[in-house]
PDB file of N, H, CA, C and O in Angstrom:
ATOM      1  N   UNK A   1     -76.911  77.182 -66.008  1.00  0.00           N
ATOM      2  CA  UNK A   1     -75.925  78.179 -66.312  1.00  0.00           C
ATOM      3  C   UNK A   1     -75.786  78.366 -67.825  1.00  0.00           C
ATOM      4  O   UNK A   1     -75.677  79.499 -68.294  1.00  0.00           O
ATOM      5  N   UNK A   2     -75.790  77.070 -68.737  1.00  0.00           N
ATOM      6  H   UNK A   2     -75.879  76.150 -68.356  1.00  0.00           H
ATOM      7  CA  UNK A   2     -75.357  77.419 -70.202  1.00  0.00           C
ATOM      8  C   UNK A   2     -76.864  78.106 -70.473  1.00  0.00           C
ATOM      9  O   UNK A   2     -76.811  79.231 -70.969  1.00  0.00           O
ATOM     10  N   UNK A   3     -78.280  77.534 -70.193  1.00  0.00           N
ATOM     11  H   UNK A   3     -78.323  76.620 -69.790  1.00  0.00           H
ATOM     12  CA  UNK A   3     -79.080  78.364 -70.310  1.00  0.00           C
ATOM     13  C   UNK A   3     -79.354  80.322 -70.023  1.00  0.00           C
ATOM     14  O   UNK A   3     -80.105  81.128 -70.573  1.00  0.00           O
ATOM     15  N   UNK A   4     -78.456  80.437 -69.051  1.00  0.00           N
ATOM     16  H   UNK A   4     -77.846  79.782 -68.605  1.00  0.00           H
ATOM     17  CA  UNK A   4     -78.545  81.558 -68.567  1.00  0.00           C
ATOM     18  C   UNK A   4     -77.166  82.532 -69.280  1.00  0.00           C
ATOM     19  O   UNK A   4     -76.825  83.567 -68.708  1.00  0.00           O
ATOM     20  N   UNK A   5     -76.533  82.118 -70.417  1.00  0.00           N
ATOM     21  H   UNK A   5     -76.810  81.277 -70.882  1.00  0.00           H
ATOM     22  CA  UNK A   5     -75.493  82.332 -71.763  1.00  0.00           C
ATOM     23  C   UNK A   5     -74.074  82.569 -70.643  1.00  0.00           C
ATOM     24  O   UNK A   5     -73.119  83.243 -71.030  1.00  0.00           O
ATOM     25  N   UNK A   6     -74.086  82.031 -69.464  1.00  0.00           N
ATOM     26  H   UNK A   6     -74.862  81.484 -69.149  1.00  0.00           H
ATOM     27  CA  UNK A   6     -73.426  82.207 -68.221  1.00  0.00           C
ATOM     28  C   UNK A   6     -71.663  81.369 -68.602  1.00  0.00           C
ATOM     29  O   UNK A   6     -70.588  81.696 -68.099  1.00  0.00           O
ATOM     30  N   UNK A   7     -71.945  80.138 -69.741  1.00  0.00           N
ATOM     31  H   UNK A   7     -72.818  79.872 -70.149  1.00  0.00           H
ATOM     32  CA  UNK A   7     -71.131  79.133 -69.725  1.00  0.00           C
ATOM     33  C   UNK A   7     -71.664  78.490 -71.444  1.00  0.00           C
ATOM     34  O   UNK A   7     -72.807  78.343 -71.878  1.00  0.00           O
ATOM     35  N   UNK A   8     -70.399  78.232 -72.073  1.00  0.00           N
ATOM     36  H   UNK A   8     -69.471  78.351 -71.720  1.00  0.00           H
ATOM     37  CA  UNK A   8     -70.736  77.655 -73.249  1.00  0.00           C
ATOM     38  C   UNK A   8     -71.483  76.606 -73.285  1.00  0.00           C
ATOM     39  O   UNK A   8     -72.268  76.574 -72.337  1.00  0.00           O
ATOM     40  N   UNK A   9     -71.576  75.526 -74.164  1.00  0.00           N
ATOM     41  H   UNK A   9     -70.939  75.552 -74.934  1.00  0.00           H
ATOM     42  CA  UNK A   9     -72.157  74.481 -74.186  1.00  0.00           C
ATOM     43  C   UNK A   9     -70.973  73.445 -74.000  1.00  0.00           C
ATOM     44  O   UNK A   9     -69.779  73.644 -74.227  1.00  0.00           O
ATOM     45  N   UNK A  10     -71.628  72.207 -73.500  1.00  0.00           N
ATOM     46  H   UNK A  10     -72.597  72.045 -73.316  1.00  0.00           H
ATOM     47  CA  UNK A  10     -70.364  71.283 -74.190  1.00  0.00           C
ATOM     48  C   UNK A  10     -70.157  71.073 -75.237  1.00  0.00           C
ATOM     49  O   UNK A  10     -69.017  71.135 -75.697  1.00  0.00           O
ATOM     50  N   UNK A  11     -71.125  70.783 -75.881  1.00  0.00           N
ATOM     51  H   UNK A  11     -72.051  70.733 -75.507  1.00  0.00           H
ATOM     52  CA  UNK A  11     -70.587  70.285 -77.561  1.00  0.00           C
ATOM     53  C   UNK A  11     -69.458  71.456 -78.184  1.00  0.00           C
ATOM     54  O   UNK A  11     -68.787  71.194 -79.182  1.00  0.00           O
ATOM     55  N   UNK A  12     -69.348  72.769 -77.461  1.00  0.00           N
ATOM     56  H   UNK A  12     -69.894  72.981 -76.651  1.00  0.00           H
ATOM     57  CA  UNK A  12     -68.774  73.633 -77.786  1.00  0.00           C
ATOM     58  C   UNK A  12     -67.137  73.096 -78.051  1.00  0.00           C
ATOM     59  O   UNK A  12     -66.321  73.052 -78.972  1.00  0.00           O
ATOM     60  N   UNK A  13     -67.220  72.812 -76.937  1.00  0.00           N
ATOM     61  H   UNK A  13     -67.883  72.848 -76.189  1.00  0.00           H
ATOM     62  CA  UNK A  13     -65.665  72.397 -75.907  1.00  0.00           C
ATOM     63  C   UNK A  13     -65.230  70.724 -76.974  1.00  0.00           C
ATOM     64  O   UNK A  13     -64.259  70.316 -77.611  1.00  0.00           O
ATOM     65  N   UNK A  14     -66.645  70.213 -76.625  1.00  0.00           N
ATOM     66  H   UNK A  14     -67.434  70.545 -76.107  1.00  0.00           H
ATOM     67  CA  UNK A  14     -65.657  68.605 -77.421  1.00  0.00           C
ATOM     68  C   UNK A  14     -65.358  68.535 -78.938  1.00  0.00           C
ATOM     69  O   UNK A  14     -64.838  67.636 -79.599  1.00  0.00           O
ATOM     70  N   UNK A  15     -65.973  70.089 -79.397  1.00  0.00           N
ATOM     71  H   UNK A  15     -66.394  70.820 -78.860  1.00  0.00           H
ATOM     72  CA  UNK A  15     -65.572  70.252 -81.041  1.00  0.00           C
ATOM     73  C   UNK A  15     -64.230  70.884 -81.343  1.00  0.00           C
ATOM     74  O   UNK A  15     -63.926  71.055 -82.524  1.00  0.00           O
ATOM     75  N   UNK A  16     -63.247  71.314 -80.196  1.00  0.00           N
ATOM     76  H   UNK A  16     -63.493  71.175 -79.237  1.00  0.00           H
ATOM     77  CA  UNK A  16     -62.095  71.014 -80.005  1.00  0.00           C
ATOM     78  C   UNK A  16     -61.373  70.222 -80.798  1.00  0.00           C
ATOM     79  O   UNK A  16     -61.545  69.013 -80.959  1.00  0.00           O
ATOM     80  N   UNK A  17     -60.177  71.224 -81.530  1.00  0.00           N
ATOM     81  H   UNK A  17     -60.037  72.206 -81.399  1.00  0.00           H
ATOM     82  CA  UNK A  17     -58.785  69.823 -82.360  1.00  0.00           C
ATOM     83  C   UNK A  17     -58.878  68.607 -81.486  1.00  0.00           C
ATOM     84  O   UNK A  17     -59.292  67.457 -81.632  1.00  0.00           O
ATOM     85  N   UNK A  18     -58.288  69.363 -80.447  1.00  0.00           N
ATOM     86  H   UNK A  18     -57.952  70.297 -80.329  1.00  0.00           H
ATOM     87  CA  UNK A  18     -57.246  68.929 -79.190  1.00  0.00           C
ATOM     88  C   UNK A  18     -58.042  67.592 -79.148  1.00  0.00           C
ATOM     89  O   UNK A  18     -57.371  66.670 -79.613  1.00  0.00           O
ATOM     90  N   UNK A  19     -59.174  67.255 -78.760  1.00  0.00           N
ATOM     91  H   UNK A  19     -59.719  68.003 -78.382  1.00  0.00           H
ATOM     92  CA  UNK A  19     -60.225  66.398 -78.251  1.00  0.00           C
ATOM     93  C   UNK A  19     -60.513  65.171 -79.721  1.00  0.00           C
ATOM     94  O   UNK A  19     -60.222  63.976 -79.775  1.00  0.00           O
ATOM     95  N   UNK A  20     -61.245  66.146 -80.868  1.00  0.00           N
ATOM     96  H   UNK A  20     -61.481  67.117 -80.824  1.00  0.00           H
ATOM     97  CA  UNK A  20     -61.556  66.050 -82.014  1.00  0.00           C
ATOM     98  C   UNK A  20     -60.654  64.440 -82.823  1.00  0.00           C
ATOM     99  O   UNK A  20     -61.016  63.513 -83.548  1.00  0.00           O
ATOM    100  N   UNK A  21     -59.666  64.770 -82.312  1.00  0.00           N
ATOM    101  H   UNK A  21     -59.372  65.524 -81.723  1.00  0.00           H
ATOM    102  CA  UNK A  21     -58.326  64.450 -83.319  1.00  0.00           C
ATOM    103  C   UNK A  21     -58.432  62.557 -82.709  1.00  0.00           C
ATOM    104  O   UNK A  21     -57.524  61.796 -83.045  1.00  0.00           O
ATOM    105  N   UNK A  22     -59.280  62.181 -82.082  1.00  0.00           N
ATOM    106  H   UNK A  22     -60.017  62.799 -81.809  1.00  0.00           H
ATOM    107  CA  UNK A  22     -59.275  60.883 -81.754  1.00  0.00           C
ATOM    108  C   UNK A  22     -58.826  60.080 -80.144  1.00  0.00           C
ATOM    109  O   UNK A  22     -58.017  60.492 -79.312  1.00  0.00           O
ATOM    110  N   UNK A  23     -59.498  59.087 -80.111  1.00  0.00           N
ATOM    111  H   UNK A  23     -60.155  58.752 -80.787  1.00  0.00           H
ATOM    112  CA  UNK A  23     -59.558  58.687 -78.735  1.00  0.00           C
ATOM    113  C   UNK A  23     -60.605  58.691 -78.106  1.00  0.00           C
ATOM    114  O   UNK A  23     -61.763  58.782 -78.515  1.00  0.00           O
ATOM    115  N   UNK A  24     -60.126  58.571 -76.893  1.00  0.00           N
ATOM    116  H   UNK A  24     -59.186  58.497 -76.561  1.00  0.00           H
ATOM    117  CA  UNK A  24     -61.734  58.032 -76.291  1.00  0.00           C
ATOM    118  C   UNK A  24     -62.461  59.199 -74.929  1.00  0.00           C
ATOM    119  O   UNK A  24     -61.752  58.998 -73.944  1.00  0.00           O
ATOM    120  N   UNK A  25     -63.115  59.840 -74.713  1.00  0.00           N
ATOM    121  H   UNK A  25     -63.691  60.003 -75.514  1.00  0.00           H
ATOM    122  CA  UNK A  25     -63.486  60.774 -73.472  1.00  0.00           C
ATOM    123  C   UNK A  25     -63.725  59.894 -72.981  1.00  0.00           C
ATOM    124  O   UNK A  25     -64.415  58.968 -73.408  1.00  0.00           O
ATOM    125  N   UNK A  26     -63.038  60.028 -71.652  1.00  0.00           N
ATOM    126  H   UNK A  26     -62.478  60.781 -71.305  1.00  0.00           H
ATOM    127  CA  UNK A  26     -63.487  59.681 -70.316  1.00  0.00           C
ATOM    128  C   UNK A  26     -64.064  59.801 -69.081  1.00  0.00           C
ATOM    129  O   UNK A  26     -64.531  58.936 -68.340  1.00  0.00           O
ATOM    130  N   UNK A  27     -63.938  61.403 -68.914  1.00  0.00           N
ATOM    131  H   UNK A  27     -63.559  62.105 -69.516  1.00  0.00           H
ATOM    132  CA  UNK A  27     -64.782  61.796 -67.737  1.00  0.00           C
ATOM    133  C   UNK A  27     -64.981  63.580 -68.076  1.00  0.00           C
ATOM    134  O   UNK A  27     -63.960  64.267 -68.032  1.00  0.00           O
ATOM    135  N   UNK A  28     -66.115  64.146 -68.354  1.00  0.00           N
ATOM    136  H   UNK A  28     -66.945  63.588 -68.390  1.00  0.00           H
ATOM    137  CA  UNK A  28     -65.962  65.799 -68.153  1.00  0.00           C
ATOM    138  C   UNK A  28     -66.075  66.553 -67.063  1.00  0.00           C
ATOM    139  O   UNK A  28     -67.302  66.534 -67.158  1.00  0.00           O
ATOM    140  N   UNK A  29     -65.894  67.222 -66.080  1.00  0.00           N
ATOM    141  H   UNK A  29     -64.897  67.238 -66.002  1.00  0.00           H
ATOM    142  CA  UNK A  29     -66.497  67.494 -65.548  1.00  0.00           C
ATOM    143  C   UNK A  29     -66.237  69.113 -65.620  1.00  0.00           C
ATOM    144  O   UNK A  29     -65.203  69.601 -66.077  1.00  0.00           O
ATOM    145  N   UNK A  30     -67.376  69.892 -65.079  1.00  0.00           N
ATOM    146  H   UNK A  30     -68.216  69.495 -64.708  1.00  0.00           H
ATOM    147  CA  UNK A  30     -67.677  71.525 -64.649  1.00  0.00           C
ATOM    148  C   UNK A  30     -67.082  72.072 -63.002  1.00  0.00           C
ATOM    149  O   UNK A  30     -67.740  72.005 -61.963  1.00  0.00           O
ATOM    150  N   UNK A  31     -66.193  72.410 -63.092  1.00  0.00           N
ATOM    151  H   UNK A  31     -65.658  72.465 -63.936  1.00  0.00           H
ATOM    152  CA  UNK A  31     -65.386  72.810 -61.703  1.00  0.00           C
ATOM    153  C   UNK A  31     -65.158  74.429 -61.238  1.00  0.00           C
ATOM    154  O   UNK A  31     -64.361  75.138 -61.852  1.00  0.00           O
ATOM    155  N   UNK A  32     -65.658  74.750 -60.508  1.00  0.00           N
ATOM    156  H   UNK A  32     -66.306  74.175 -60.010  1.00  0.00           H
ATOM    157  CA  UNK A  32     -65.289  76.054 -60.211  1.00  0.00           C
ATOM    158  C   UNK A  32     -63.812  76.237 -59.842  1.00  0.00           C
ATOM    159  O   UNK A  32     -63.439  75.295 -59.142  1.00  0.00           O
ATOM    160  N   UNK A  33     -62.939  77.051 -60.058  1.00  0.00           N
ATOM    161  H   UNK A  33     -63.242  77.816 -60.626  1.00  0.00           H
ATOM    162  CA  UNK A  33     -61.372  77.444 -59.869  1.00  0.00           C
ATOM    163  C   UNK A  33     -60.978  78.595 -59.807  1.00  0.00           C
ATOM    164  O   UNK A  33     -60.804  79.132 -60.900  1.00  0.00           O
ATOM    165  N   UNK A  34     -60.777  79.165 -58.954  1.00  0.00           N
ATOM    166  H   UNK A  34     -60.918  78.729 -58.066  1.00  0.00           H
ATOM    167  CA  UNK A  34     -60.329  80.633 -58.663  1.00  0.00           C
ATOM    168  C   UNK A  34     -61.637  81.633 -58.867  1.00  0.00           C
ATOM    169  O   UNK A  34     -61.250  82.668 -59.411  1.00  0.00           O
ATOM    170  N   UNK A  35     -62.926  81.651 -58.629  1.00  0.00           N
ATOM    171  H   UNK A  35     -63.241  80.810 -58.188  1.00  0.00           H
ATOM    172  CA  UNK A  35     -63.876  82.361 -58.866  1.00  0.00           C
ATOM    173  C   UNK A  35     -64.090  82.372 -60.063  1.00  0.00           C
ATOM    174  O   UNK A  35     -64.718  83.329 -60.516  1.00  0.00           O
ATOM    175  N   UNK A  36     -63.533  81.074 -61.151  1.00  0.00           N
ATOM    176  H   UNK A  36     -63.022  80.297 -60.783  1.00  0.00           H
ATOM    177  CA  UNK A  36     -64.251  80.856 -62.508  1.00  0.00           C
ATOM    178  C   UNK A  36     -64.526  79.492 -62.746  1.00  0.00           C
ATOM    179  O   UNK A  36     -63.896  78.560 -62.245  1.00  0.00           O
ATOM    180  N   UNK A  37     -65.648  79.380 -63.657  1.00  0.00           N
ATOM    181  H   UNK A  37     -66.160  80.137 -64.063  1.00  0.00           H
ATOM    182  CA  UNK A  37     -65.847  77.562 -64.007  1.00  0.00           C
ATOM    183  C   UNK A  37     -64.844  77.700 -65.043  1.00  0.00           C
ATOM    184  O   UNK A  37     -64.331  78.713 -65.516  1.00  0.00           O
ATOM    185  N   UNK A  38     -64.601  75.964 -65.404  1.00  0.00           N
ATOM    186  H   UNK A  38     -65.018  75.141 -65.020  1.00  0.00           H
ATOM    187  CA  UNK A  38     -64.107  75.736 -66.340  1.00  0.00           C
ATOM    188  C   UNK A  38     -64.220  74.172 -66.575  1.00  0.00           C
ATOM    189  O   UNK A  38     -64.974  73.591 -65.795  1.00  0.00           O
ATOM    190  N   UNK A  39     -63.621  73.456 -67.474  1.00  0.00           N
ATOM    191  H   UNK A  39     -63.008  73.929 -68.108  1.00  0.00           H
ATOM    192  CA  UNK A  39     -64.438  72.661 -68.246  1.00  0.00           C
ATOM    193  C   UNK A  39     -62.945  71.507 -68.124  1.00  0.00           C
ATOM    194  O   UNK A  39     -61.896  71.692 -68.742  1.00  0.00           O
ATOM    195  N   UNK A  40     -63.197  70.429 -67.247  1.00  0.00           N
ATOM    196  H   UNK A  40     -64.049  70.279 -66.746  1.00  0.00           H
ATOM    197  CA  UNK A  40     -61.783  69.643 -67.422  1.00  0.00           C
ATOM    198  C   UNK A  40     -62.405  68.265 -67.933  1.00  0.00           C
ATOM    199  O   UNK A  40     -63.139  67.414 -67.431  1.00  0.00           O
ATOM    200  N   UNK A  41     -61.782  68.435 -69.147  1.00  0.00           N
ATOM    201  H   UNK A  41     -61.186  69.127 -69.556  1.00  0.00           H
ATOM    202  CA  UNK A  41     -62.149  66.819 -70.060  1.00  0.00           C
ATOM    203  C   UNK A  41     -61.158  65.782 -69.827  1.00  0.00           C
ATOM    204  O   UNK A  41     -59.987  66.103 -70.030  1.00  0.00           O
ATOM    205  N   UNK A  42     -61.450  64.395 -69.371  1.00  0.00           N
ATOM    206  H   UNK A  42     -62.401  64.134 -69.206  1.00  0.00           H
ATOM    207  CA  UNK A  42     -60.393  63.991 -69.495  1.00  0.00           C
ATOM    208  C   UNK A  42     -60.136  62.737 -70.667  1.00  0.00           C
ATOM    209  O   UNK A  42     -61.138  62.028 -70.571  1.00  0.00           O
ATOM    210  N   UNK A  43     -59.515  62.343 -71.393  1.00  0.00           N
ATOM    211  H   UNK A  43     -58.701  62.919 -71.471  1.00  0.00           H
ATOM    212  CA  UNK A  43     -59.427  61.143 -71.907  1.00  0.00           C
ATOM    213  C   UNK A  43     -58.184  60.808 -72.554  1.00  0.00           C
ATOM    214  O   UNK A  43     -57.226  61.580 -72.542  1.00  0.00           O
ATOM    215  N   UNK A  44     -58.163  59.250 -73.336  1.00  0.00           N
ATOM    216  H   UNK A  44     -58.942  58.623 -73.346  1.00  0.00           H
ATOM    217  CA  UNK A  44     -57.055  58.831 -73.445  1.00  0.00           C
ATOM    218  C   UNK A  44     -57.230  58.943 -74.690  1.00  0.00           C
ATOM    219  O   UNK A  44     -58.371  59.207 -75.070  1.00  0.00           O
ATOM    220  N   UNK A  45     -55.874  58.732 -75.941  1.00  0.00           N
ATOM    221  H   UNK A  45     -54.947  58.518 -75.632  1.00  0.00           H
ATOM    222  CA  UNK A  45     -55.672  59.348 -76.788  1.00  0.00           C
ATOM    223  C   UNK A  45     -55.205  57.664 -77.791  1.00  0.00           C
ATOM    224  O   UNK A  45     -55.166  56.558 -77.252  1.00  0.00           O
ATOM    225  N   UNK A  46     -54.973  57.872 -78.965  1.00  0.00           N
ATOM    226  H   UNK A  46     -55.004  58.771 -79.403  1.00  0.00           H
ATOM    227  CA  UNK A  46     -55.065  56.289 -79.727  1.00  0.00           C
ATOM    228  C   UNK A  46     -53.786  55.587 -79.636  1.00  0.00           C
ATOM    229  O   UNK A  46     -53.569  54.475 -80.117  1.00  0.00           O
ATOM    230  N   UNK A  47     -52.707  56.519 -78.799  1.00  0.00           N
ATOM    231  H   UNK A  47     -52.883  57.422 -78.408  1.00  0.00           H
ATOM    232  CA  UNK A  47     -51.639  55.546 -77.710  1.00  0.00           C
ATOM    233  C   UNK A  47     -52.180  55.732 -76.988  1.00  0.00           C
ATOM    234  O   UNK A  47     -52.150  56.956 -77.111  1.00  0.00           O
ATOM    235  N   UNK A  48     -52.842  55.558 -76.078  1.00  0.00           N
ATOM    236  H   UNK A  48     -52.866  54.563 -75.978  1.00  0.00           H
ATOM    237  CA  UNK A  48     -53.078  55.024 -74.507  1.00  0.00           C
ATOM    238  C   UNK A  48     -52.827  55.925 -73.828  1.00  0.00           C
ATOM    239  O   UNK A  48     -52.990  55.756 -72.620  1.00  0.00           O
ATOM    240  N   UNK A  49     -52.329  57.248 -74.311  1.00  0.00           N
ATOM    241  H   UNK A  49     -52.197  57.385 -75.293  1.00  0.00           H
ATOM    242  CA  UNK A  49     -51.534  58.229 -73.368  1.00  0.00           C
ATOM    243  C   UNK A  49     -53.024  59.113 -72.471  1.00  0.00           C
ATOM    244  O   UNK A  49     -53.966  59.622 -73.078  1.00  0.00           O
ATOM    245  N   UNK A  50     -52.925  59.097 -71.517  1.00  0.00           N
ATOM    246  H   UNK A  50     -52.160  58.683 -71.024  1.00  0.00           H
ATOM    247  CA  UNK A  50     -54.599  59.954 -70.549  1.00  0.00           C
ATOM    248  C   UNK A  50     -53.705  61.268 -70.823  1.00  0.00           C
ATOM    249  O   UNK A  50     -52.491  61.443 -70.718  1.00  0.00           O
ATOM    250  N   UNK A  51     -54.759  62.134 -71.217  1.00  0.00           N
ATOM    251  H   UNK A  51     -55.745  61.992 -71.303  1.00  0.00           H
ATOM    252  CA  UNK A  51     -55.005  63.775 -71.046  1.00  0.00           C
ATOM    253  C   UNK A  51     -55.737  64.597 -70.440  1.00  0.00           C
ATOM    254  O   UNK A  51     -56.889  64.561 -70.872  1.00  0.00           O
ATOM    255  N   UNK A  52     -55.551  65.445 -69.493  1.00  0.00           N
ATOM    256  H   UNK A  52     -54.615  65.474 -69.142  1.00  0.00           H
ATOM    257  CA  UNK A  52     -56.737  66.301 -68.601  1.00  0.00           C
ATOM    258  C   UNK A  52     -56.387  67.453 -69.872  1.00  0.00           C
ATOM    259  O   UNK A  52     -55.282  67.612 -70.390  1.00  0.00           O
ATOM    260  N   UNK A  53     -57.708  68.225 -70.220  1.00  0.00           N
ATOM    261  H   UNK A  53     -58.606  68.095 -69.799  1.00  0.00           H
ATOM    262  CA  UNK A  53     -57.658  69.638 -70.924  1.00  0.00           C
ATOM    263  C   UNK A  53     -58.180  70.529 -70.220  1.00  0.00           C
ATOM    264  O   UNK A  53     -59.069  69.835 -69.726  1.00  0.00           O
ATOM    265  N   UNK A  54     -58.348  71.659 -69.724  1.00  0.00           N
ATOM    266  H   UNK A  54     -57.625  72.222 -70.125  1.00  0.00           H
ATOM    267  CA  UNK A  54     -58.827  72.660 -69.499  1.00  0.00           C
ATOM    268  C   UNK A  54     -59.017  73.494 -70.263  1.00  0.00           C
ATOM    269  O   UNK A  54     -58.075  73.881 -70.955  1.00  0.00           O
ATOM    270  N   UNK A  55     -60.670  74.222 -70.441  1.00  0.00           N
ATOM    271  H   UNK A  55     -61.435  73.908 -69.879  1.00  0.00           H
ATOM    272  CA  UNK A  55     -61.206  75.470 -70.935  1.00  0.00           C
ATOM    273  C   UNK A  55     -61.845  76.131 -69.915  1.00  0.00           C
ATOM    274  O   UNK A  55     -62.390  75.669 -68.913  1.00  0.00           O
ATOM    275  N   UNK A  56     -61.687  77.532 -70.372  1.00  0.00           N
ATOM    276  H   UNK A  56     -61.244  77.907 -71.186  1.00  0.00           H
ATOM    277  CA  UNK A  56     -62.675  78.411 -70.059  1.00  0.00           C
ATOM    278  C   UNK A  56     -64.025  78.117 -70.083  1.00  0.00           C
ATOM    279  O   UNK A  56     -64.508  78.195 -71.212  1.00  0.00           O
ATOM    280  N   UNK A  57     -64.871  77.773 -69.111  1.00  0.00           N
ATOM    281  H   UNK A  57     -64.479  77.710 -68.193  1.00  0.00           H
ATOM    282  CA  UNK A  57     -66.383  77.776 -69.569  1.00  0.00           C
ATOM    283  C   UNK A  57     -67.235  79.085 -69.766  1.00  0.00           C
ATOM    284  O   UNK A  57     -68.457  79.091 -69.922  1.00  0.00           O
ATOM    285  N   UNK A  58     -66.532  80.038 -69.741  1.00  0.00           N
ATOM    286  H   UNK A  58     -65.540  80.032 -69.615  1.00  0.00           H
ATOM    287  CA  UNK A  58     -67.573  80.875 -70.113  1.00  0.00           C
ATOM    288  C   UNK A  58     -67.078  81.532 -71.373  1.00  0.00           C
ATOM    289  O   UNK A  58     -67.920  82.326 -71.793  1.00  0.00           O
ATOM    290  N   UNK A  59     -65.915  81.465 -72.174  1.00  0.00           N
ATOM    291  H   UNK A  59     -65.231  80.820 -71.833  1.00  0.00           H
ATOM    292  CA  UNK A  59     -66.009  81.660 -73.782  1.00  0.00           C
ATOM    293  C   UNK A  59     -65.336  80.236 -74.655  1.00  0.00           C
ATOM    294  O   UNK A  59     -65.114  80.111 -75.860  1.00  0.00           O
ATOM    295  N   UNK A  60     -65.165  79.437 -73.721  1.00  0.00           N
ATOM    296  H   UNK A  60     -65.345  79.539 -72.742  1.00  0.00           H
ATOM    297  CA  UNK A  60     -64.663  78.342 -74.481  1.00  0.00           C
ATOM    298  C   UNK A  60     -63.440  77.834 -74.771  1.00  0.00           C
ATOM    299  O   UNK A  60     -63.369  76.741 -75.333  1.00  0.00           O
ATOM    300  N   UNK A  61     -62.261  78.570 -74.424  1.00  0.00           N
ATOM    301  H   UNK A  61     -62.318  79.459 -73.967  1.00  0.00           H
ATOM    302  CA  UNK A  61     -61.088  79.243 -74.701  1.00  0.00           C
ATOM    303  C   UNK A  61     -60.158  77.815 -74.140  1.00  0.00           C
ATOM    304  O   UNK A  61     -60.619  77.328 -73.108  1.00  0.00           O
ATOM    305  N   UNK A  62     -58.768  77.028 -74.779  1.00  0.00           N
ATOM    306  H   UNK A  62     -58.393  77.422 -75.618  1.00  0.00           H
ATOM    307  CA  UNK A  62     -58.511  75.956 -73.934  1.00  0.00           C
ATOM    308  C   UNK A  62     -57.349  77.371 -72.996  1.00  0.00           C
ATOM    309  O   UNK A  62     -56.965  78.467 -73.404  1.00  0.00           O
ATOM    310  N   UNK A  63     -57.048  76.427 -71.256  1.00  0.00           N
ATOM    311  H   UNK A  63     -57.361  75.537 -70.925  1.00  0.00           H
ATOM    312  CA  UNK A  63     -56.232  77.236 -71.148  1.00  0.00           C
ATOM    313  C   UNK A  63     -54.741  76.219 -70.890  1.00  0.00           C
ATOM    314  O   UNK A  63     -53.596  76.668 -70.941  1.00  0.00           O
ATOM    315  N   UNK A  64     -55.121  74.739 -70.605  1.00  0.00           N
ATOM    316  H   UNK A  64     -56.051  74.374 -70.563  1.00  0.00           H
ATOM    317  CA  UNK A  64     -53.975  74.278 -70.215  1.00  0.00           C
ATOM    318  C   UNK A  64     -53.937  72.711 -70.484  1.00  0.00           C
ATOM    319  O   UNK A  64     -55.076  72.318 -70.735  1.00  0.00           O
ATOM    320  N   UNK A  65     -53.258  71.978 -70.505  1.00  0.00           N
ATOM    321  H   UNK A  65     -52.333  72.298 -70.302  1.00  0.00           H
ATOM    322  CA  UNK A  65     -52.992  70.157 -70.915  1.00  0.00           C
ATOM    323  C   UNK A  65     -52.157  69.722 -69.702  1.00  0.00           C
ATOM    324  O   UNK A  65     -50.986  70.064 -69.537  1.00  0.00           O
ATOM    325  N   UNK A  66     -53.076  68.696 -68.610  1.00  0.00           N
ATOM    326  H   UNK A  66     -54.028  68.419 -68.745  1.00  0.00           H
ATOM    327  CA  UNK A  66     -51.972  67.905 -68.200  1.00  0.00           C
ATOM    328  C   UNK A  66     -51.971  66.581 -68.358  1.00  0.00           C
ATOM    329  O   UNK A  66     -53.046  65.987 -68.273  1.00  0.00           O
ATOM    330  N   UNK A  67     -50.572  65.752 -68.660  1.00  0.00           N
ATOM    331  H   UNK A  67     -49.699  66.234 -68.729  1.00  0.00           H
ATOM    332  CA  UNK A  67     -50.493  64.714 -69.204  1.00  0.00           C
ATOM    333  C   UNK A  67     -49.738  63.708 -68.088  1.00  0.00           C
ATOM    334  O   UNK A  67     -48.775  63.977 -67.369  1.00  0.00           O
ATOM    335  N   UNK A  68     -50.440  62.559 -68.179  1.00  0.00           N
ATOM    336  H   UNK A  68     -51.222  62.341 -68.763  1.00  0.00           H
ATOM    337  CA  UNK A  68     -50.141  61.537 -67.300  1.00  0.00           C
ATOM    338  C   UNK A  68     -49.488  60.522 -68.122  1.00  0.00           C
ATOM    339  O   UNK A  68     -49.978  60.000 -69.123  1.00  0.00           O
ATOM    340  N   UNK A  69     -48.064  60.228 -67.495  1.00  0.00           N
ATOM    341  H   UNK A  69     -47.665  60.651 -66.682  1.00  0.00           H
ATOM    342  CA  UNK A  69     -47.432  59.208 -68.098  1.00  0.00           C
ATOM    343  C   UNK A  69     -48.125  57.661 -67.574  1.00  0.00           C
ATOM    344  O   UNK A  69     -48.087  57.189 -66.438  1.00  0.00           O
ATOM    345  N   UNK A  70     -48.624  57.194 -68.557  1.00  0.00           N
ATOM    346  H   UNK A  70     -48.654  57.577 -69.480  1.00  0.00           H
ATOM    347  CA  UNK A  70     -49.473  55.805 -68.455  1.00  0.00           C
ATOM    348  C   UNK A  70     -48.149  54.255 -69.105  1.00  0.00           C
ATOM    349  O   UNK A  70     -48.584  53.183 -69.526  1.00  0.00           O
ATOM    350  N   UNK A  71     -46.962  54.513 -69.028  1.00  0.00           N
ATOM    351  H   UNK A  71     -46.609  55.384 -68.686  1.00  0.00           H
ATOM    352  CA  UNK A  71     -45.927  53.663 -69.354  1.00  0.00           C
ATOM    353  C   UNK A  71     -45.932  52.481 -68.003  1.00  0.00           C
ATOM    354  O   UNK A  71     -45.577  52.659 -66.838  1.00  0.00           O
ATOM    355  N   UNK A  72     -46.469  51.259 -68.657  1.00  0.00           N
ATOM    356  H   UNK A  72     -46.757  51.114 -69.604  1.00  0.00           H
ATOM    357  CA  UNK A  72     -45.943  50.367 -67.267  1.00  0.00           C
ATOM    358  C   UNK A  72     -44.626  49.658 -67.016  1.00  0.00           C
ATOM    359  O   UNK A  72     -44.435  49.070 -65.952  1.00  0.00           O
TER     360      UNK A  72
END
């Protein structure tokens, strides 16, 4: 698909502030959602806090953050 200019690249997506700004990736994966891909990164941040991000995979665009309270 990124071959076919269908879907950005990743490196696109992990050159992201949001991502950029430190911590550790944990899992990416490529998901289809409502008749579009998109790009859900997940990882934890240099408190411990886990973040799911969502982009657009086909211009790159973030669209949403969900955050998991990791407090034991």
């Amino acid at each position: 698909m990124r071959e076919a200019g269908k879907i950005v690249s990743l490196e696109t997506i992990l050159k992201d502030s949001r991502i950029s700004q430190g911590g550790r990736v944990i899992e990416i994966e490529l998901e289809k959602k409502h008749d579009e891909y998109v790009y859900e990164v997940e990882f934890v941040d240099t408190e411990g806090q886990s973040h799911e991000y969502y982009y657009d995979a086909e211009n790159g665009k973030f669209i949403w953050e969900k955050k998991e309270n990791n407090e034991d």
